[in-house]
C-alpha positions as CSV (number, residue, x, y, z in Angstrom):
1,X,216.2,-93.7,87.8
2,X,216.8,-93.1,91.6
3,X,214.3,-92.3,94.1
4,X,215.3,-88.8,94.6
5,X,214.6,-88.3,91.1
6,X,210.9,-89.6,91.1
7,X,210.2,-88.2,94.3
8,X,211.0,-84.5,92.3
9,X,209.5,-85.5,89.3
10,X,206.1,-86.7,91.4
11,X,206.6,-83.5,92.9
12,X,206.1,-81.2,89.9
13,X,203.3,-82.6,88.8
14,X,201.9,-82.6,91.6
15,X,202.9,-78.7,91.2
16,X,201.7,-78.4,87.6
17,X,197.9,-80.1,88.4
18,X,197.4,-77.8,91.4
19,X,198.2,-74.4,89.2
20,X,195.3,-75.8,86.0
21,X,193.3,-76.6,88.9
22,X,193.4,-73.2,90.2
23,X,193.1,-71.7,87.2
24,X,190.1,-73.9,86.3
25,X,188.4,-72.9,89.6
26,X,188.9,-69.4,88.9
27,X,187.7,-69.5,85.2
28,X,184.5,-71.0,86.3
29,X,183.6,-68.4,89.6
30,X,184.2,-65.5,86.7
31,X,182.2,-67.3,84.2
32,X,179.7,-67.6,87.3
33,X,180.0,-64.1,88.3
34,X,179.8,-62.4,84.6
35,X,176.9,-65.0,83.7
36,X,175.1,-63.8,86.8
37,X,175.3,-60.3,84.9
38,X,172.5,-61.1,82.3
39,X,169.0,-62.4,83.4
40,X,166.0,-63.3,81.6
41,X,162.1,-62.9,82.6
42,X,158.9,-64.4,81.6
43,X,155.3,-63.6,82.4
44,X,154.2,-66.8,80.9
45,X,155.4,-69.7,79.1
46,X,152.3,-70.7,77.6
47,X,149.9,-68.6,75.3
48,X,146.9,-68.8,72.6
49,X,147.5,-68.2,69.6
50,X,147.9,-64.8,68.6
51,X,148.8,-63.4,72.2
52,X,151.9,-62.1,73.6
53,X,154.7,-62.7,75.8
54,X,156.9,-60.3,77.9
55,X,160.4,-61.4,77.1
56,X,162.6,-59.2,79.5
57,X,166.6,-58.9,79.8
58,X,168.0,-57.7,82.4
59,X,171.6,-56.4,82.3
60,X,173.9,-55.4,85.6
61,X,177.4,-53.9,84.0
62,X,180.3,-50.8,85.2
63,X,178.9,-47.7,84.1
64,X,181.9,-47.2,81.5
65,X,180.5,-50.2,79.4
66,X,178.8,-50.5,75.9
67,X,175.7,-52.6,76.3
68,X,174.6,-53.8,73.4
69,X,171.0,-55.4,73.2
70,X,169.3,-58.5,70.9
71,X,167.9,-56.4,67.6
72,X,165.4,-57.4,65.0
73,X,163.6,-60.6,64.7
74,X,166.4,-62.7,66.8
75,X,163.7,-64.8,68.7
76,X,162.4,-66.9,66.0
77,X,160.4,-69.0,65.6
78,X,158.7,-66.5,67.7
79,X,157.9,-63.0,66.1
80,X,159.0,-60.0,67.6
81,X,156.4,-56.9,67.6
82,X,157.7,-54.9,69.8
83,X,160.8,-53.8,71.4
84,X,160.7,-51.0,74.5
85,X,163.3,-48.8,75.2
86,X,165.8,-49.6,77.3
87,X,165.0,-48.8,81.1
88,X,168.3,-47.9,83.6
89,X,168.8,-47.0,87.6
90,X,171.7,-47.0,88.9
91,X,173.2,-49.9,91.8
92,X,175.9,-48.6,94.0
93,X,178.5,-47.8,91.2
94,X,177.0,-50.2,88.3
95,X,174.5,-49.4,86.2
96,X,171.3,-52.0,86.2
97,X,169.6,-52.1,82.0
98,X,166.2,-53.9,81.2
99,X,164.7,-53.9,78.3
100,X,161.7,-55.8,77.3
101,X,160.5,-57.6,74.1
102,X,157.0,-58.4,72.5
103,X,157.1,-61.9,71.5
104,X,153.9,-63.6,69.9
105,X,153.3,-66.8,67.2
106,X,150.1,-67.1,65.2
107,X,150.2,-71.6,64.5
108,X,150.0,-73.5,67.7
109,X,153.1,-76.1,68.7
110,X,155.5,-76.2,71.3
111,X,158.9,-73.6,70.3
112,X,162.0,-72.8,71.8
113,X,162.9,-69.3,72.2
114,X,166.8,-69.6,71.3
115,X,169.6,-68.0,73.2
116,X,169.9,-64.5,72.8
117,X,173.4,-62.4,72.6
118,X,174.4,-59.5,74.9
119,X,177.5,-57.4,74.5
120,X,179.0,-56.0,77.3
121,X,181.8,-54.0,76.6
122,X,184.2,-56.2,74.3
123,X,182.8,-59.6,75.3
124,X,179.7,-61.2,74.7
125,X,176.9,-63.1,76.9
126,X,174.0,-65.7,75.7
127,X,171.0,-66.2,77.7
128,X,169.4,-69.6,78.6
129,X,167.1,-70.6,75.8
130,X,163.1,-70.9,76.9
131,X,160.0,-73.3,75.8
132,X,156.8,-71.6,75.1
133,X,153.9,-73.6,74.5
134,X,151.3,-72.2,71.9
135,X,148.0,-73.4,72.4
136,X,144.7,-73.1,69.8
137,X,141.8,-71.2,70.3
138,X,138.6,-73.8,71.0
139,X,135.7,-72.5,69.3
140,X,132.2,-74.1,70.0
141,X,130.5,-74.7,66.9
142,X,127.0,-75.2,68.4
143,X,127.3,-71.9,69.6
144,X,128.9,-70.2,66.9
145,X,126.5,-68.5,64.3
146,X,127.7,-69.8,60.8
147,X,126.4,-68.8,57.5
148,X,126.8,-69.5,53.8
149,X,129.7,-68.0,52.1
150,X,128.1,-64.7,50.3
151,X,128.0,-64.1,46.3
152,X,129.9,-61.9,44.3
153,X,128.6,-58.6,44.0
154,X,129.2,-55.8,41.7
155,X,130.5,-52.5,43.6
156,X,129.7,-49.4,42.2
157,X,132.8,-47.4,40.6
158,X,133.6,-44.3,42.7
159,X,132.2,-41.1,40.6
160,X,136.3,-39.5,41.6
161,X,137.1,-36.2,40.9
162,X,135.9,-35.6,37.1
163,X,133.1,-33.2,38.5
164,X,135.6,-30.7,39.9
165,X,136.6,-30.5,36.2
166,X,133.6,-30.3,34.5
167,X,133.1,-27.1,37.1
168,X,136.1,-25.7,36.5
169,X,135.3,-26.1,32.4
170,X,131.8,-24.7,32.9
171,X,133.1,-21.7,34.8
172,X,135.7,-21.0,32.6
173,X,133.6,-21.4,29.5
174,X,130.8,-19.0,31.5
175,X,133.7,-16.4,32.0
176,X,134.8,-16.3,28.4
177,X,131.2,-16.0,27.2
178,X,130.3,-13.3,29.5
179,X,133.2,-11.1,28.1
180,X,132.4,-11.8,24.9
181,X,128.9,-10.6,25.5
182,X,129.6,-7.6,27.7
183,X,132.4,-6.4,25.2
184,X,131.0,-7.5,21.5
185,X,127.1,-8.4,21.5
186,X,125.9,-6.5,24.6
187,X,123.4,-3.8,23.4
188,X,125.9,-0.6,25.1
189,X,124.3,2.3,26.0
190,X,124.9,5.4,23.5
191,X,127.5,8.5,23.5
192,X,126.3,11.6,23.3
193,X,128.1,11.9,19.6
194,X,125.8,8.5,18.6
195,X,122.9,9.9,19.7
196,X,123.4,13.0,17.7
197,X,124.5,11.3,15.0
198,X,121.3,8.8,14.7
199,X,118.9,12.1,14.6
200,X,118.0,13.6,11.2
201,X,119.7,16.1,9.3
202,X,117.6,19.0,10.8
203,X,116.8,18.2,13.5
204,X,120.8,17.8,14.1
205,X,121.2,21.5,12.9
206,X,118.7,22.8,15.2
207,X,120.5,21.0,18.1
208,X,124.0,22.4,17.1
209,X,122.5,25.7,16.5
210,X,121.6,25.6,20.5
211,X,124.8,24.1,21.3
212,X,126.6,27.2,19.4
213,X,123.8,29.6,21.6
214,X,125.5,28.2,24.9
215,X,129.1,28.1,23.6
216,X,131.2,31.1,25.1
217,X,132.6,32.2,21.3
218,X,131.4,35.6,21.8
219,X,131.7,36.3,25.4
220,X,135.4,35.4,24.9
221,X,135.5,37.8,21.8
222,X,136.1,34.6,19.3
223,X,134.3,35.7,16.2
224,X,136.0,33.7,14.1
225,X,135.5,30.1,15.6
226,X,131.8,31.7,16.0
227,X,131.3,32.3,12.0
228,X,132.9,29.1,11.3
229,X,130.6,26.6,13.5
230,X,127.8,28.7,11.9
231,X,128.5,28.4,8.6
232,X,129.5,24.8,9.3
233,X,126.0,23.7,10.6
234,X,124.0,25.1,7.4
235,X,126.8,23.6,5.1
236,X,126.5,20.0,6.8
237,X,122.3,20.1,6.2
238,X,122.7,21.0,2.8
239,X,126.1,18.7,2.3
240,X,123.4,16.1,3.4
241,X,120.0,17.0,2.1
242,X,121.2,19.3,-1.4
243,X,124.8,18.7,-2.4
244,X,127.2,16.6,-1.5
245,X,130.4,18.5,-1.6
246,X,128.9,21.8,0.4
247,X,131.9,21.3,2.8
248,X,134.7,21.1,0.3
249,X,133.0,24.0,-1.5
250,X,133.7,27.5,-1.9
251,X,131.2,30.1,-1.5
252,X,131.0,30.6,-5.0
253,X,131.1,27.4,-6.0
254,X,128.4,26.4,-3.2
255,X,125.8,29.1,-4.4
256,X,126.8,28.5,-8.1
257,X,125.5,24.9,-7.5
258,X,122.4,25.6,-5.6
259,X,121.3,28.3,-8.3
260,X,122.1,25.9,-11.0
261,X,119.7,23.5,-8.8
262,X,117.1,26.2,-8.6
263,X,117.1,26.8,-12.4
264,X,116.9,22.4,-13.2
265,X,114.1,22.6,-10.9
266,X,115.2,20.2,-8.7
267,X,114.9,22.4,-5.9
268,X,112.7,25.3,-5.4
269,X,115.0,27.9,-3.9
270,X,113.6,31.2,-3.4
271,X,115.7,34.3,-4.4
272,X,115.7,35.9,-0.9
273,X,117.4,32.4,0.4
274,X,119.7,32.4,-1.8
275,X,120.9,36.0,-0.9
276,X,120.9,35.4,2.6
277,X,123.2,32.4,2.6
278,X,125.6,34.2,0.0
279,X,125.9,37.3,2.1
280,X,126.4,35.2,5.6
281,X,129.0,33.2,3.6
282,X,130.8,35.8,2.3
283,X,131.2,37.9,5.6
284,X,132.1,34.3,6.9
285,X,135.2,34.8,4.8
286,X,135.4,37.9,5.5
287,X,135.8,37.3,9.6
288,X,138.0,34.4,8.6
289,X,140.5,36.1,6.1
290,X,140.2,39.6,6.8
291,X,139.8,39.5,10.7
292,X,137.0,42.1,10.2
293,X,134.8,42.1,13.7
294,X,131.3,42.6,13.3
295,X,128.8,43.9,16.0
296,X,126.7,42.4,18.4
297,X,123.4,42.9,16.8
298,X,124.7,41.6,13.2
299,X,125.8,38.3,14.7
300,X,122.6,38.1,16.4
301,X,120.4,38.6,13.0
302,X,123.1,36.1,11.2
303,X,122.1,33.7,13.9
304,X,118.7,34.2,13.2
305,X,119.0,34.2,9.4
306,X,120.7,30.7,8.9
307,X,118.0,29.2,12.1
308,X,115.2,30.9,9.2
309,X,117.1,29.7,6.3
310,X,117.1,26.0,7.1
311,X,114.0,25.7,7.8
312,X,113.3,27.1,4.2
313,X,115.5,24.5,2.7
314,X,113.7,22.1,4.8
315,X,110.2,23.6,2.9
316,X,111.3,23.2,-0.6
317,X,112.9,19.6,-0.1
318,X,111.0,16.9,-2.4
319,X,109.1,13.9,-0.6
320,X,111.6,10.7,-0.8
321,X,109.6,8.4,-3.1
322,X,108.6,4.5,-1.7
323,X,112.1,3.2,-4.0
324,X,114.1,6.1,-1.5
325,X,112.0,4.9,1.1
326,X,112.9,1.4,0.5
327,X,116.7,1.9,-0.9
328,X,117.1,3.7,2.5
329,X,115.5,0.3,4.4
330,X,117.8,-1.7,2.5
331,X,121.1,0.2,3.6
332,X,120.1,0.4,7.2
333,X,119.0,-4.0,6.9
334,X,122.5,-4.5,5.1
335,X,124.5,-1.6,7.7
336,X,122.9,-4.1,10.8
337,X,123.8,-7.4,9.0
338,X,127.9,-5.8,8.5
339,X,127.8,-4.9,12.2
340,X,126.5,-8.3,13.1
341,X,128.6,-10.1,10.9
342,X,131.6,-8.1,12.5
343,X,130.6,-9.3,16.1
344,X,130.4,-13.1,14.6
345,X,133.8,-12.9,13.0
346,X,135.3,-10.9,16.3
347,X,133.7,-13.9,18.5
348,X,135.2,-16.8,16.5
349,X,138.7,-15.2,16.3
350,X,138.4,-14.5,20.3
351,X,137.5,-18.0,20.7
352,X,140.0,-19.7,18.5
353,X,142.4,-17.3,19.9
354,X,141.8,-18.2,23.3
355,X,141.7,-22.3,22.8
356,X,145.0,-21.9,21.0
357,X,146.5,-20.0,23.6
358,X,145.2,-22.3,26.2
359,X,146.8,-25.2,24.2
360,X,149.7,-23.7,23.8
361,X,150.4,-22.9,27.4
362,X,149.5,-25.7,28.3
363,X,151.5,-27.6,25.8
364,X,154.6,-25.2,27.1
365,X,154.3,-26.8,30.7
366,X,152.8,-30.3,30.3
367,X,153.5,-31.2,27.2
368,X,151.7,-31.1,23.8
369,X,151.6,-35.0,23.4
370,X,149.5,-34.8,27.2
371,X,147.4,-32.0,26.5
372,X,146.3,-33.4,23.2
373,X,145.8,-36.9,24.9
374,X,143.9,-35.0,27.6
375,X,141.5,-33.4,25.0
376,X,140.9,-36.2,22.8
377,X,141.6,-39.3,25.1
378,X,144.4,-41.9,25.6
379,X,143.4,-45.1,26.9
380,X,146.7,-45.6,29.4
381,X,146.4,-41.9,30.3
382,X,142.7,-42.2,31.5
383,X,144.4,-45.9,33.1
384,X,147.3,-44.0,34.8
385,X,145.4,-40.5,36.4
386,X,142.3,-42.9,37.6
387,X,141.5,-44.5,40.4
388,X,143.5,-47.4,41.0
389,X,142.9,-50.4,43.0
390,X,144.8,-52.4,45.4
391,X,143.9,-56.1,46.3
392,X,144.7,-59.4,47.1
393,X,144.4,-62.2,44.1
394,X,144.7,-65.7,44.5
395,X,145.7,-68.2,47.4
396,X,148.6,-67.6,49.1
397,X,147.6,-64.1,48.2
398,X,149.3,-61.8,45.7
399,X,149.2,-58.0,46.9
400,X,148.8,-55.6,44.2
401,X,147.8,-52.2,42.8
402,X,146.4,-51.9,39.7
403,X,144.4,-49.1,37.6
404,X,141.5,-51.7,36.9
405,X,139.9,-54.5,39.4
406,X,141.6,-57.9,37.9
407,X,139.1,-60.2,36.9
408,X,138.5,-63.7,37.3
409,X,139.8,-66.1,34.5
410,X,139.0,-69.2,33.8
411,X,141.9,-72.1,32.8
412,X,141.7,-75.3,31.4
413,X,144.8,-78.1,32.5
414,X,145.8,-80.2,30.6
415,X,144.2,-83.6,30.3
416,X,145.6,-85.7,32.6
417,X,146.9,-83.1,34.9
418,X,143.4,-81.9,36.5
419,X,144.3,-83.8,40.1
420,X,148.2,-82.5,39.9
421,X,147.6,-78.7,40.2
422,X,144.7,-75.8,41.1
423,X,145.3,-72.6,39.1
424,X,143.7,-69.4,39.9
425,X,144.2,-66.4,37.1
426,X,143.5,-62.9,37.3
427,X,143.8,-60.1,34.9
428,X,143.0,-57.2,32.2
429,X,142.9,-56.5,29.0
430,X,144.8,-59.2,26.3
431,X,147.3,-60.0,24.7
432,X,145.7,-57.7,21.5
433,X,145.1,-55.1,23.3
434,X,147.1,-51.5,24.7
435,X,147.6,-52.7,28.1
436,X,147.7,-56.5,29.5
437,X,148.2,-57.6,33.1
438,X,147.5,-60.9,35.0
439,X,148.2,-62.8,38.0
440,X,148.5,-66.6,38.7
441,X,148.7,-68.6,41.4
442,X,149.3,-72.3,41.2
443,X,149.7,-74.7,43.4
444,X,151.1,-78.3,43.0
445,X,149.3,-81.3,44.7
446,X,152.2,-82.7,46.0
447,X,153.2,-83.6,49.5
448,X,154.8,-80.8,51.2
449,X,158.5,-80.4,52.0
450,X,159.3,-82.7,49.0
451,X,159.9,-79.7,46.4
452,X,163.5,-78.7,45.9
453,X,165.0,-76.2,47.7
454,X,168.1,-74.8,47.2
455,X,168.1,-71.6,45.1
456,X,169.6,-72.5,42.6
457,X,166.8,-75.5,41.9
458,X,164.5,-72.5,42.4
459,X,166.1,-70.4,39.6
460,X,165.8,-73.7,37.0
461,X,162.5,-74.3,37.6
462,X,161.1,-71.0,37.6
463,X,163.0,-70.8,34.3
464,X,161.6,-73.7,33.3
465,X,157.8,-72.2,34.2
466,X,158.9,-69.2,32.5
467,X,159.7,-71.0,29.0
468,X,156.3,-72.4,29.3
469,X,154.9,-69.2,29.5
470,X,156.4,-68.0,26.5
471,X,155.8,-70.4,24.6
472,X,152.2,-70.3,24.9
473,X,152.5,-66.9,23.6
474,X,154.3,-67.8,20.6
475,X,151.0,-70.3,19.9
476,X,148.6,-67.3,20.2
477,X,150.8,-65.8,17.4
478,X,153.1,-63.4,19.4
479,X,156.8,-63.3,17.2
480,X,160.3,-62.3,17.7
481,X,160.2,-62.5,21.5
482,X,163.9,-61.3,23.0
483,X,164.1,-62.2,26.5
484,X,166.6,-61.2,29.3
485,X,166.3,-62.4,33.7
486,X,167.6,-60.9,36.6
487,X,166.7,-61.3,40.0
488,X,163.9,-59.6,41.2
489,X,163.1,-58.6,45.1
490,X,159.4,-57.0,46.4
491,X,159.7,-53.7,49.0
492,X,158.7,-56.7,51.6
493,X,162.1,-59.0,50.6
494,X,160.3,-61.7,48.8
495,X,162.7,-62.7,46.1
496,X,161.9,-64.0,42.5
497,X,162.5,-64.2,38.9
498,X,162.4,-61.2,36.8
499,X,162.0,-61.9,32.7
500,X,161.8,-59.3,30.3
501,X,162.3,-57.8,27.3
502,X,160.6,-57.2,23.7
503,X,158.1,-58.8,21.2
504,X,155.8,-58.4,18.6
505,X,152.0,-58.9,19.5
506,X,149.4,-59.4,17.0
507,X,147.5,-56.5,16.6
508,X,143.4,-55.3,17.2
509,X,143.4,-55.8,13.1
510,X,143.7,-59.7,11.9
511,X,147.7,-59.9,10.5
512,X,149.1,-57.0,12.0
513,X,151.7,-57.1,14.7
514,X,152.4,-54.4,17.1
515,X,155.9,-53.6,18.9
516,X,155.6,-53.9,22.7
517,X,157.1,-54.7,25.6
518,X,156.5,-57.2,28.8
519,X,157.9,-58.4,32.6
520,X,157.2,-61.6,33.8
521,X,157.6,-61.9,37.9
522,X,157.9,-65.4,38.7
523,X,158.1,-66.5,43.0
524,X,158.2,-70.1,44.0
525,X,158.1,-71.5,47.7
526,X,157.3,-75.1,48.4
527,X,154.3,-76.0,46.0
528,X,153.4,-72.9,44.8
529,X,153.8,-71.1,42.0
530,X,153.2,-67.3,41.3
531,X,153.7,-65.1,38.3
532,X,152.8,-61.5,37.4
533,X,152.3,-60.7,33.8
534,X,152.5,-57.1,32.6
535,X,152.8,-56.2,28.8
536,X,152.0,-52.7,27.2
537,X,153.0,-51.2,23.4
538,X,156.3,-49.6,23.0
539,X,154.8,-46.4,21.4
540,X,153.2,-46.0,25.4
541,X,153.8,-43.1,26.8
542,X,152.0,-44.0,29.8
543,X,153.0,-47.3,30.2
544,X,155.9,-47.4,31.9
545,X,154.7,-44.7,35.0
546,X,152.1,-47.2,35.5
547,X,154.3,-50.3,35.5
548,X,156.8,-49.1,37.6
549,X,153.7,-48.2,40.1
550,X,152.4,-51.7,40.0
551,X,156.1,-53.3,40.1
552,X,156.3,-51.3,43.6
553,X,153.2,-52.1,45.2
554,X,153.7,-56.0,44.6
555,X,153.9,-58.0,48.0
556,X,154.0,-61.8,48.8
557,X,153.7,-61.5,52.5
558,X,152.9,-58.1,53.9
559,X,151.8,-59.0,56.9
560,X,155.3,-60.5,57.6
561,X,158.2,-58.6,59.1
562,X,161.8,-58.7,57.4
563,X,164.2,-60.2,59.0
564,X,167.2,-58.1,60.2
565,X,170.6,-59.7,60.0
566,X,173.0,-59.6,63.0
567,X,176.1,-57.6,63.0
């Protein structure tokens, strides 16, 4: 090769370097200048536990731009608690954006707050990363007050709402019985008709002879309706007092009978009386049939004639004898016991009306099956409309809500295995009974960060803890267990392993066996353990509102926030 060759070969290179150069040189002073366009702020880089830093990002970008900020909990192995909104002035013709984050940790140690991505527009920015230090609290203990750990004490169950109820029972039974005593057994006041009609035979003509007196018969010209309600008074007295069947009677046929009477002695009629009443009979018909019209003064001395005449009957009446006397007791004792037996009979059929009317309407909108369990008493309905009870059980803690307060259970390991594991149980109820539920915590004396830890390790031995459990039933006698899994996740994103399905459980009875059903959660982390037993009867109605509510309320970690995932 020639020298004027290499000297233009040397030459482009030369060329070529210069251009990468350039363009290296400009790549970093844009790097430099967009970098410069995302800043970070502390107030502190070292803490106690528990307190908080101000993490703030400061953003300078065009006022066209998207600026998209860190979201969710980004900063671990610091927690975020709280994010502010974001704060923007405006810089000449860019826009300046801050916002600024609550960071805090709760175990001492040195951690690194990592880099933290900004979009800006269609590219994206990472801040500088940041050491905090977290230091402990120091607590002097010959200052500090410290006392024994306190007994277990019973708390008293809260009375709740059953006395609303019983008022509202009490009331209604008070309404039903003052009805029934204002309408059926209350002692009402008499009509004038009652009154009249409670007043002897005579004195009862004597008072509708008066009443005819101030009737306006005559001043109206009605002699007719005038003779009858005379003749109608003296036939009622001697319909009651003589013969029976004076009002169906003619007049003939009425004085026939009382002559007849006369001559039997059974009544001492006198001739004149007898007379009188034909004659005021007869022109009775007369007015009636014949429309004849007597005068004035001849009404007037008929008036007078039947007032005279009853009182003659009156006079030749016999004494009732003590067996009349006594008869007559007898039929008014036996007339009270009818009426009183009526009111009885009127009171039960009200009654049973108005329970089975009550059931019935309220079967129509609840439910028979609920009312009837209201009345008598179901023991998951009483379970599922009490008070219920949320707590933690166990350690690490199990978060749950349950119709009853869990109680303590005591378990026996295994010989041998009494220095390999600590198991704390909880629960309600049996395996016998309507309703069963327990929690258990156990935790494995091994040396952290040895347990296995991909998931699917996790699923096998949770399986594997599982199968244990259910074979521990079958030796307590339960049978035909059919089991199914999925995965199961709290409301706070722990996840676990759901088992359920159906079995037959022995019964409250020695050889029976009772359908039913049951869920097994089962959560593992490190060297712990946790399960949540739940098993009811398939003939429950109840059962499966109240599972579903304690299936809900079940959290590992509440206090801990759930992680968001970036975009």
């Amino acid at each position: 090769m020639n020298t004027t060759s290499r000297t233009k070969e040397t030459g482009y290179k030369l060329k070529v370097r210069g251009i990468v150069l350039a363009c290296t040189l400009y790549s970093i002073l844009c790097t430099s200048y967009l970098q410069s366009q995302v800043k970070t702020e502390v107030d502190t880089t070292k803490i106690r536990i528990g307190e908080q830093i101000n993490y703030k990002i400061k953003v300078e970008a065009d006022s066209s731009a998207l600026v998209v900020f860190p979201e969710g909990q980004t900063f671990m192995p610091l927690e975020a608690v709280e994010a502010s909104e974001i704060d923007t002035t405006k810089k000449n013709a860019n826009f300046l954006l801050s916002r600024i984050y609550k960071l805090t940790q709760f175990d001492s140690g040195s951690y690194t707050i990592p880099r933290q991505k900004v979009i800006i527009g269609d590219k994206s920015f990472f801040t500088d990363s940041l050491r905090v230090d977290v230091n402990t609290i120091e607590v002097d203990t010959t200052k500090q007050k410290l006392y024994d750990i306190k007994p277990i004490i019973e708390v008293e169950k809260s009375g709740g709402n059953w006395w609303k109820w019983l008022l509202g029972i009490l009331a209604a039974i008070a309404l039903v019985a003052f009805l029934l005593w204002w309408f059926i057994w209350r002692q009402k006041p008499l009509t004038e008709e009652e009154e009249i009609a409670l007043l002897p035979p005579y004195d009862r003509a004597k008072l509708a002879l008066k009443k005819l007196d101030e009737s306006q018969y005559l001043m109206r010209s009605e002699v007719k309706e005038y003779y009858s309600q005379l003749t109608l008074v003296i036939r009622k007295y001697l319909d009651e007092k003589v013969y029976d069947r004076s009002l169906e009677s003619t007049t003939e046929e009425l004085i026939s009978r009382l002559q007849l009477l006369k001559e039997g002695n059974q009544f001492n009629f006198s001739k004149e009386t007898l007379n009188n009443l034909e004659t005021i009979l007869k022109r009775a018909d007369l007015v009636k049939f014949a429309k004849s019209a007597p005068d004035a003064a001849l009404i007037e001395m008929d008036r007078a004639t039947i007032e005279k005449e009853i009182d003659s009957v009156k006079a030749v009446l016999p004494e009732p004898t003590e067996e009349e006397k006594l008869l007559d007791q007898q039929y008014k004792e036996e007339q009270e016991r009818k009426k009183k037996r009526k009111k009885v009979i009127l009171t039960v059929a009200i009654s049973l009306f108005l329970l089975i009317a009550t059931f019935v309407g309220f079967g129509i909108k609840y439910g028979f099956g609920y009312v009837k369990d209201t009345v008598i008493g179901h023991e998951s309905k009483e379970l599922l409309e009490g008070e219920w009870v949320e707590s933690a059980y166990g350690f690490p803690p199990i978060y749950i809500e349950t119709p009853k307060v869990l109680k303590r259970q005591e378990t026996e390991l295994p010989e041998g295995f009494e220095d390999k594991a600590e198991i704390t149980m909880f629960g309600y109820g049996s395996l016998i009974e309507q309703f069963y539920i327990v929690t258990g915590t156990t935790v494995l004396n091994i040396p952290k960060g040895q347990g296995e830890d991909s998931d699917q390790q996790k699923a096998i031995n949770l399986n594997t803890v599982v199968e244990g459990s259910l074979s521990n039933w079958e030796q307590k006698g339960v049978r035909n267990i059919i089991t199914k899994n999925e995965q199961f996740i709290t409301p706070n994103a722990a996840e676990g392993l759901k088992t359920f399905g159906t079995a037959e459980f022995p019964g409250l009875k020695p050889g029976t066996y009772e359908g039913g059903e049951y869920i097994i959660l089962s959560f593992t982390s490190e060297n712990v353990i946790q399960q949540i037993v739940i098993v009811w009867r398939s003939d429950d109605n109840y059962a499966s509102d109240i599972v579903d509510r304690i299936v809900d309320s079940i959290e590992l970690n509440p206090d801990e926030p759930v992680e968001e995932e970036e975009e």
